[in-house]
Backbone as JSON, one array per atom type, in Angstrom:
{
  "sequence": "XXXXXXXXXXXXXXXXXXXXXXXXXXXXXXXXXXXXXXXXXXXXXXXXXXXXXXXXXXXXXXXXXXXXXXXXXXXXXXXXXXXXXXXXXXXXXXXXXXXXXXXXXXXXXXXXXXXXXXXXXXXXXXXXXXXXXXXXXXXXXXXXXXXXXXXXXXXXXXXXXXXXXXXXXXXXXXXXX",
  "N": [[86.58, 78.92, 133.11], [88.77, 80.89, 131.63], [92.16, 79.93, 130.83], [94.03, 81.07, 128.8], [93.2, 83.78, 128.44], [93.63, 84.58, 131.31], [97.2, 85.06, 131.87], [99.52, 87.16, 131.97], [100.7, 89.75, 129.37], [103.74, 90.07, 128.38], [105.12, 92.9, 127.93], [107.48, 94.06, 125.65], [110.49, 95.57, 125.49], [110.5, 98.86, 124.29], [108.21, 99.1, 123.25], [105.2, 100.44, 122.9], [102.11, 100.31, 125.21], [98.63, 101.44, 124.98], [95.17, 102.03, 126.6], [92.47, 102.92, 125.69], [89.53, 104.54, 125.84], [87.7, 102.38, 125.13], [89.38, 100.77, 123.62], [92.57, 99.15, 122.12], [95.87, 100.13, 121.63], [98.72, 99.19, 120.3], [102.11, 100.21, 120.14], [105.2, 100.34, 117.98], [106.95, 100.29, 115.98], [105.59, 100.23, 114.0], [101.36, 101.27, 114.22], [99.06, 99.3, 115.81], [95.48, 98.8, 116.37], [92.49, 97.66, 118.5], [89.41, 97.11, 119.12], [87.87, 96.63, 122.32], [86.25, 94.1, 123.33], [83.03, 94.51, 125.2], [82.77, 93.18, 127.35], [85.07, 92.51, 129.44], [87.79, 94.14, 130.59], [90.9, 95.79, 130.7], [94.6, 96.51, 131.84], [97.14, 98.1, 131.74], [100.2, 97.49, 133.66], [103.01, 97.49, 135.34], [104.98, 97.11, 133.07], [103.5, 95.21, 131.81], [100.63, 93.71, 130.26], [97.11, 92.83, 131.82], [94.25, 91.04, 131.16], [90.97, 91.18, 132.33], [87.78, 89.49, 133.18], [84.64, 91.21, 133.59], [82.13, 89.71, 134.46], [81.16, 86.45, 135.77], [80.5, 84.89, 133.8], [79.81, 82.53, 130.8], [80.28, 83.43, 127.96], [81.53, 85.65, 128.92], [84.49, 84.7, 129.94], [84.95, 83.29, 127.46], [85.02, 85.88, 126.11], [87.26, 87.08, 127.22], [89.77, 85.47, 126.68], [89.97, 85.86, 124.05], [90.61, 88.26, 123.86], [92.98, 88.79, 124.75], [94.51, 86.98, 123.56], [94.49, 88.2, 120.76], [95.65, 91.14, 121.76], [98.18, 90.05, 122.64], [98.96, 89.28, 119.78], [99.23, 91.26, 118.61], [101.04, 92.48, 119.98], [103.25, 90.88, 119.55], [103.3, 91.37, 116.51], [103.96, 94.13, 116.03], [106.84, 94.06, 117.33], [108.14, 91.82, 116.11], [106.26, 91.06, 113.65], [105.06, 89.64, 111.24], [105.22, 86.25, 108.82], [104.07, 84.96, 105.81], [104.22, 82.63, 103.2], [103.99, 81.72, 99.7], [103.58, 79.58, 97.14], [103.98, 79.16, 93.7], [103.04, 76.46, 90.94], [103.65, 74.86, 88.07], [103.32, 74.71, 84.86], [104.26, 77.88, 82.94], [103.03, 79.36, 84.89], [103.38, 82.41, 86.9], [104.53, 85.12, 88.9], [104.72, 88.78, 88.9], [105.65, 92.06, 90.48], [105.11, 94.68, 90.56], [105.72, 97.72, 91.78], [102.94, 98.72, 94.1], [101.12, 96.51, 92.66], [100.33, 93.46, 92.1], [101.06, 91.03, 89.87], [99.17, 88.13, 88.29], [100.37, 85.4, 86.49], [98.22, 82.44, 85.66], [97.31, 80.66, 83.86], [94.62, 81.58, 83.15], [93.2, 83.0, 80.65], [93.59, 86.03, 80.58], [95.94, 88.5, 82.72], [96.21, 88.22, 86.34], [94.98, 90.78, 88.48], [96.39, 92.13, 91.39], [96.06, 94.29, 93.77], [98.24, 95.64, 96.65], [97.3, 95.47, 99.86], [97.54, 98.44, 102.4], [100.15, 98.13, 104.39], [100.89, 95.73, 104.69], [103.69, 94.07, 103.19], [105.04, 92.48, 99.96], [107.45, 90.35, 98.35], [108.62, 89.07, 95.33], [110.12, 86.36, 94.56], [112.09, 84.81, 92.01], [110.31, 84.46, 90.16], [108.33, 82.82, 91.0], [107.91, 82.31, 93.69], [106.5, 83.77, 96.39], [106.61, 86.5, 99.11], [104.53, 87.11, 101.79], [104.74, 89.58, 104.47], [104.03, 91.18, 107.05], [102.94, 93.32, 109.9], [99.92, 92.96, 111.08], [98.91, 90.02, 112.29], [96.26, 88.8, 111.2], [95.53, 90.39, 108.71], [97.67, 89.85, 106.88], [97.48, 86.79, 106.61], [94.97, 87.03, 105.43], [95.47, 88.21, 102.92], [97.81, 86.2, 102.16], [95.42, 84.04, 101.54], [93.57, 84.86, 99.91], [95.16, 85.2, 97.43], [96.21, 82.69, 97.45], [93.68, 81.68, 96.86], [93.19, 82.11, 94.18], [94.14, 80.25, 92.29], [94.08, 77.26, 93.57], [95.6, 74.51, 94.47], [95.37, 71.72, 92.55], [94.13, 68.45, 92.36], [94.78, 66.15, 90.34], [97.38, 67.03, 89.1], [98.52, 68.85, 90.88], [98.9, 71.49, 90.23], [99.16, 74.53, 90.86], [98.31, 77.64, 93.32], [100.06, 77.26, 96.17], [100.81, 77.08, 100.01], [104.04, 77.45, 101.18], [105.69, 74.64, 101.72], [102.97, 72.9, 102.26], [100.89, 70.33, 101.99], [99.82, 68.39, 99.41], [97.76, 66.23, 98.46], [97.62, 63.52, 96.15], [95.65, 63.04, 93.38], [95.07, 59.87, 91.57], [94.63, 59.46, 88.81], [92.77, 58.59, 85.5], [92.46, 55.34, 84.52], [93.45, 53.15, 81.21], [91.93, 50.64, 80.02]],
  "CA": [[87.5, 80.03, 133.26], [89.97, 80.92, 130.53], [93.3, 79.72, 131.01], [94.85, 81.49, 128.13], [93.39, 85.32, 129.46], [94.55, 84.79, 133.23], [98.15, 84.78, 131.16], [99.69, 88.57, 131.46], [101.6, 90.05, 128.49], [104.73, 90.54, 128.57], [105.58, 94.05, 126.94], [109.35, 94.2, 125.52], [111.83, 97.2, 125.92], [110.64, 100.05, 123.1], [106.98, 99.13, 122.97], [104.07, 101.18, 123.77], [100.19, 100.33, 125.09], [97.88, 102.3, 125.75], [94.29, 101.75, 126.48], [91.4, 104.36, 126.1], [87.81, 104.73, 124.99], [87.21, 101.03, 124.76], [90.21, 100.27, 122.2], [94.04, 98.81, 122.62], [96.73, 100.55, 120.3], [100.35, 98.83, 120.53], [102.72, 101.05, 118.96], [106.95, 100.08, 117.83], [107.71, 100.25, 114.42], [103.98, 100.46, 113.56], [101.05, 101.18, 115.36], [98.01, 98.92, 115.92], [94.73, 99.05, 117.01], [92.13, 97.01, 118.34], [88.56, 97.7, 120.3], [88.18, 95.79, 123.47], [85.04, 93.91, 124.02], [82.25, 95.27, 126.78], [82.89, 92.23, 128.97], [86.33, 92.56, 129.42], [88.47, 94.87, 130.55], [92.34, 95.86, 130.11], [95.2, 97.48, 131.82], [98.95, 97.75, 131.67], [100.9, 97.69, 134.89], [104.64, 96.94, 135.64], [105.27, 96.46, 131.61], [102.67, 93.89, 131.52], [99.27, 94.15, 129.97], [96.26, 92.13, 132.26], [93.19, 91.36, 130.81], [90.21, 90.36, 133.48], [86.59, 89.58, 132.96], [83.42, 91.54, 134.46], [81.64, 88.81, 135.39], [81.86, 85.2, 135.51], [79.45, 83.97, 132.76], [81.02, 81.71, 129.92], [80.66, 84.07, 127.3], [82.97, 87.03, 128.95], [85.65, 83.96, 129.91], [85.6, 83.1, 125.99], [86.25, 87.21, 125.38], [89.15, 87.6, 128.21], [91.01, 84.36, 125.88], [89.96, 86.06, 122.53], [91.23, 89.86, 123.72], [94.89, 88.29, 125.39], [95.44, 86.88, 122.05], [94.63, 89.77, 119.79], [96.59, 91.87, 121.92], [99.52, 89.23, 122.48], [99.79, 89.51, 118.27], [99.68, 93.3, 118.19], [102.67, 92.72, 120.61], [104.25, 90.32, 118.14], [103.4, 91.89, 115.5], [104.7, 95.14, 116.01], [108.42, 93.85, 117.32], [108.85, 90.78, 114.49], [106.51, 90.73, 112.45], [104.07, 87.88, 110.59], [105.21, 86.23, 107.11], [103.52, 83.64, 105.01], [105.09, 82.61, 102.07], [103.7, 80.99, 98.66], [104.81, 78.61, 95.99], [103.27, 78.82, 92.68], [103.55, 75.27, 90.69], [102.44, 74.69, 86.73], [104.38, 75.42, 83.59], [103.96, 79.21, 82.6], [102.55, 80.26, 86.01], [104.37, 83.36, 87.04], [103.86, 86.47, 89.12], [105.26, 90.29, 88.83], [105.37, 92.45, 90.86], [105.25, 96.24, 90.14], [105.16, 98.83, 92.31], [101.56, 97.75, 94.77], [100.78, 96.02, 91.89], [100.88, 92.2, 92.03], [100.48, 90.24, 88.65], [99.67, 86.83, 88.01], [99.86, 84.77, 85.18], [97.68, 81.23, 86.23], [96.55, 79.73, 82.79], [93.83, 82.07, 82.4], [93.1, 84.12, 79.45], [93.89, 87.5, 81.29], [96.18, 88.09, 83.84], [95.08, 88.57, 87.06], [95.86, 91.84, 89.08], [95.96, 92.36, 92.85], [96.17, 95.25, 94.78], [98.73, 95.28, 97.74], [97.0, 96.64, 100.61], [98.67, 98.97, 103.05], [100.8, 97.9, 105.73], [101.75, 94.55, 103.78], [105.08, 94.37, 102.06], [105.29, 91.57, 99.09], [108.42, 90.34, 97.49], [108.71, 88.12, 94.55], [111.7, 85.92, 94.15], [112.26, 83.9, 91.14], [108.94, 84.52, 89.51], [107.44, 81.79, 91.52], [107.63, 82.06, 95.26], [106.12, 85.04, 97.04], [106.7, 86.45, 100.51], [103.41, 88.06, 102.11], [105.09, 90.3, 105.45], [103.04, 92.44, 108.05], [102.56, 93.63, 111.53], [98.98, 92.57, 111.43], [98.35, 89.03, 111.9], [95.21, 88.47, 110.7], [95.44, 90.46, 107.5], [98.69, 88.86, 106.27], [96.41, 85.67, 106.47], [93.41, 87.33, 104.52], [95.61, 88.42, 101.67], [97.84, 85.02, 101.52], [94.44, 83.28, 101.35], [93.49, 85.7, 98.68], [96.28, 84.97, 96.8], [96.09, 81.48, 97.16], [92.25, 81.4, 96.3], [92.86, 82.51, 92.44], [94.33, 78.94, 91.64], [94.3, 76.03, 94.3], [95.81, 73.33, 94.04], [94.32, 71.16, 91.72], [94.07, 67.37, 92.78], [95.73, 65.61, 89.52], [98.96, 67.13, 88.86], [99.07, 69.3, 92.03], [99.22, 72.65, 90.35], [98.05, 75.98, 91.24], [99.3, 78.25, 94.04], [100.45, 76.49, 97.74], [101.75, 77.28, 100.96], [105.53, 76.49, 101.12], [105.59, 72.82, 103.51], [101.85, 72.43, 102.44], [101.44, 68.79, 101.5], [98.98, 67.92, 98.7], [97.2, 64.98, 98.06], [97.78, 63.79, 94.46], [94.46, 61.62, 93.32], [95.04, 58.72, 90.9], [94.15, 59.36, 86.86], [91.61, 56.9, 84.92], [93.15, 54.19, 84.22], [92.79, 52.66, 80.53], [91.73, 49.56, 80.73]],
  "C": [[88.59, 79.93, 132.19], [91.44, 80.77, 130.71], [94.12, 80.97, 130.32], [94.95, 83.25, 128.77], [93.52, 85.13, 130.47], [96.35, 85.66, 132.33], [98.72, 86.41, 131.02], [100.88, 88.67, 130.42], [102.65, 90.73, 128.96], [105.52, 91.88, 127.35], [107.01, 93.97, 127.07], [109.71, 95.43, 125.51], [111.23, 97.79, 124.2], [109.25, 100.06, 122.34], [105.41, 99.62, 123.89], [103.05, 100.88, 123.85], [100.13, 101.23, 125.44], [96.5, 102.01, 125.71], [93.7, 102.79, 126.96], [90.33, 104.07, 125.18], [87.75, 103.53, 124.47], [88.32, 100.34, 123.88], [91.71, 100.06, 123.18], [94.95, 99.18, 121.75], [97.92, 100.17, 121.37], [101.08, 99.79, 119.38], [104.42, 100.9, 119.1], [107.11, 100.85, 116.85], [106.58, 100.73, 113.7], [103.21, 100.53, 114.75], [99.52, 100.64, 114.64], [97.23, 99.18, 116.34], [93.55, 98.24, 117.02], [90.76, 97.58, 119.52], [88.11, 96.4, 121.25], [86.58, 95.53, 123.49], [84.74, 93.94, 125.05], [82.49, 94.7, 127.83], [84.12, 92.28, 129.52], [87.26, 94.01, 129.63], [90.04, 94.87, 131.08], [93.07, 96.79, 130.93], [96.72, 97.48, 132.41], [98.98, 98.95, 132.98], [102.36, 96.59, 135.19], [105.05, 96.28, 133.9], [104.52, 94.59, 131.67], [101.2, 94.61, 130.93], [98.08, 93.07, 131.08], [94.89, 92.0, 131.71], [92.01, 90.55, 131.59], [89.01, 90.77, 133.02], [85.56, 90.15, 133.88], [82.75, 90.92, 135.04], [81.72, 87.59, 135.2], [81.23, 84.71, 134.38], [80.82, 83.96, 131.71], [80.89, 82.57, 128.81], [81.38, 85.28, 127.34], [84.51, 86.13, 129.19], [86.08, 83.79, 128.0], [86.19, 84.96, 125.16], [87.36, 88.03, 126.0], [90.36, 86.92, 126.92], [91.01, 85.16, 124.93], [90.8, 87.72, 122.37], [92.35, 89.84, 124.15], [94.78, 87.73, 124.24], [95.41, 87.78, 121.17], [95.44, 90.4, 120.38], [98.29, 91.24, 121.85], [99.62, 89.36, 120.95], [99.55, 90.4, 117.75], [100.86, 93.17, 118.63], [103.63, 92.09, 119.9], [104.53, 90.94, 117.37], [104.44, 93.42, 114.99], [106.47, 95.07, 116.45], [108.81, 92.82, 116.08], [108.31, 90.69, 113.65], [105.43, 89.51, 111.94], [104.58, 87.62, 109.22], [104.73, 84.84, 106.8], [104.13, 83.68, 103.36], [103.87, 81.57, 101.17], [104.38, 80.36, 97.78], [103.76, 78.05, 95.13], [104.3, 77.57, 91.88], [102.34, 74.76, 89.42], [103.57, 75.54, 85.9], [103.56, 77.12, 83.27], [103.31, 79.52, 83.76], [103.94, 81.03, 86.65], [103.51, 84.18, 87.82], [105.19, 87.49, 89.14], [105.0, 91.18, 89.54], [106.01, 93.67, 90.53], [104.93, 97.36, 90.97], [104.4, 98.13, 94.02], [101.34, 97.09, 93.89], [101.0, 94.43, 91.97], [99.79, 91.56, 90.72], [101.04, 88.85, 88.41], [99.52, 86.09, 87.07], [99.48, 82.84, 85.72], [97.34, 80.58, 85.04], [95.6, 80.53, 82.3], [93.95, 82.89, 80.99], [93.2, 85.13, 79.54], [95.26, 87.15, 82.45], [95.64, 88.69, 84.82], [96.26, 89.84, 88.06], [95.32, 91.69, 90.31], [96.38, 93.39, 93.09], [96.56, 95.07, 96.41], [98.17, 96.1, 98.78], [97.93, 97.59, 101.58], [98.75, 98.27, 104.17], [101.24, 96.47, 105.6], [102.43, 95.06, 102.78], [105.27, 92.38, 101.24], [106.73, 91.55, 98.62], [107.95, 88.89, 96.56], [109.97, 87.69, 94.13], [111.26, 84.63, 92.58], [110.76, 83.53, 89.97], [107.58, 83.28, 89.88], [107.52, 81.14, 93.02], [107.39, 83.45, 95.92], [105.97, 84.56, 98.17], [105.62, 87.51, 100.88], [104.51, 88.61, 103.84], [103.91, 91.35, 105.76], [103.14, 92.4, 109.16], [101.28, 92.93, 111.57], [98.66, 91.26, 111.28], [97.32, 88.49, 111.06], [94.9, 89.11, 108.93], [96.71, 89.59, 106.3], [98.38, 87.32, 105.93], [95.78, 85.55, 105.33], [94.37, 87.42, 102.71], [96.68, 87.2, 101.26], [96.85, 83.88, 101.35], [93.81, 83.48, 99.75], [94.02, 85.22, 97.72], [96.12, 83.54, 95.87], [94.85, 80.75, 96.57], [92.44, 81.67, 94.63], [92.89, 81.3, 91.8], [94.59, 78.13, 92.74], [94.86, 75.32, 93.9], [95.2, 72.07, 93.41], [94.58, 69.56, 92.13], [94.86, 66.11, 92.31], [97.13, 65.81, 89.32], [99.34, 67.98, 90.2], [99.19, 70.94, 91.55], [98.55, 73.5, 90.65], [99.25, 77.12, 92.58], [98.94, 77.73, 95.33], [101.18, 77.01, 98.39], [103.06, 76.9, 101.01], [105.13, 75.21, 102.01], [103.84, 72.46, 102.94], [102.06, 71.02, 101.45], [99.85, 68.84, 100.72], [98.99, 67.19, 97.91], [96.92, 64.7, 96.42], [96.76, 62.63, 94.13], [95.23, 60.79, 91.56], [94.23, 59.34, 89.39], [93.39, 58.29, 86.87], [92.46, 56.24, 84.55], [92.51, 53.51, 82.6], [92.79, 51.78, 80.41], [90.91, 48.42, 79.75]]
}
């Protein structure tokens, strides 16, 4: 039995569910939307959301847990908010940002362009720490992964682009000998 879906949401003052035709849209500031798997079903009472399984088998308990957290970070999302931050690290690495436009300069021989999608807001401070912001958990993820996929952190000197707080492991040079 799923601990986490038993667990009802607590809706805050100025936020709206609603559930219809299989789907869950939270709506504040922005509005989300999410479709409810078959085993599972959803429904707000006394500013709470409940989400209870059809029948007992272990694969509708694992999609009560998986549809109380998606909705619990629509409900986040839409009052505060998700941000992940970066921290590019390497002489001449830089990014710009223009417009949607995000440009990075990594070492390559080009620079590299991204495309901000909608409903993420970027800032760039100091030409070498970017702030990814969104309502949607999971994409604010996808595109600081993105991000961070062009240049990793490289093993020897450590450069490339990193999570702020992320800790990386610095390996040992040849030794001449």
């Amino acid at each position: 039995m799923s601990r986490i879906g038993r667990k009802p949401i607590v809706i805050p003052a100025g936020v709206k569910v609603a559930v219809a035709d299989g789907s869950v849209s939270v709506e504040a500031k922005e509005k989300l939307t999410i479709a409810i798997p078959p085993m599972v079903s959803v429904e707000v009472k006394d500013d709470q959301v409940l989400v209870s399984r059809n029948d007992d088998s272990r694969e509708s308990g694992a999609m009560q847990g998986l549809a109380r957290s998606l909705i619990n970070n629509m409900v986040i999302g839409v009052t505060e908010g998700y941000k992940k931050e970066l921290q590019i690290i390497g002489v001449g690495f830089r990014a710009k940002l223009a417009g949607s436009k995000l440009t990075l300069s990594l070492g390559f021989s080009h620079p590299i362009e991204f495309n901000v999608p909608k409903g993420i807001t970027l800032k760039v401070e100091g030409d070498t720490k970017i702030t990814i912001e969104g309502a949607d958990k999971q994409l604010v993820g996808e595109v600081a992964a993105t991000i961070r996929r062009y240049k990793k952190p490289e093993p020897y000197k450590g450069k490339g682009i990193r999570y702020v707080g992320e800790q990386v492991t610095i390996k040992e040079g040849k030794t001449v000998g």
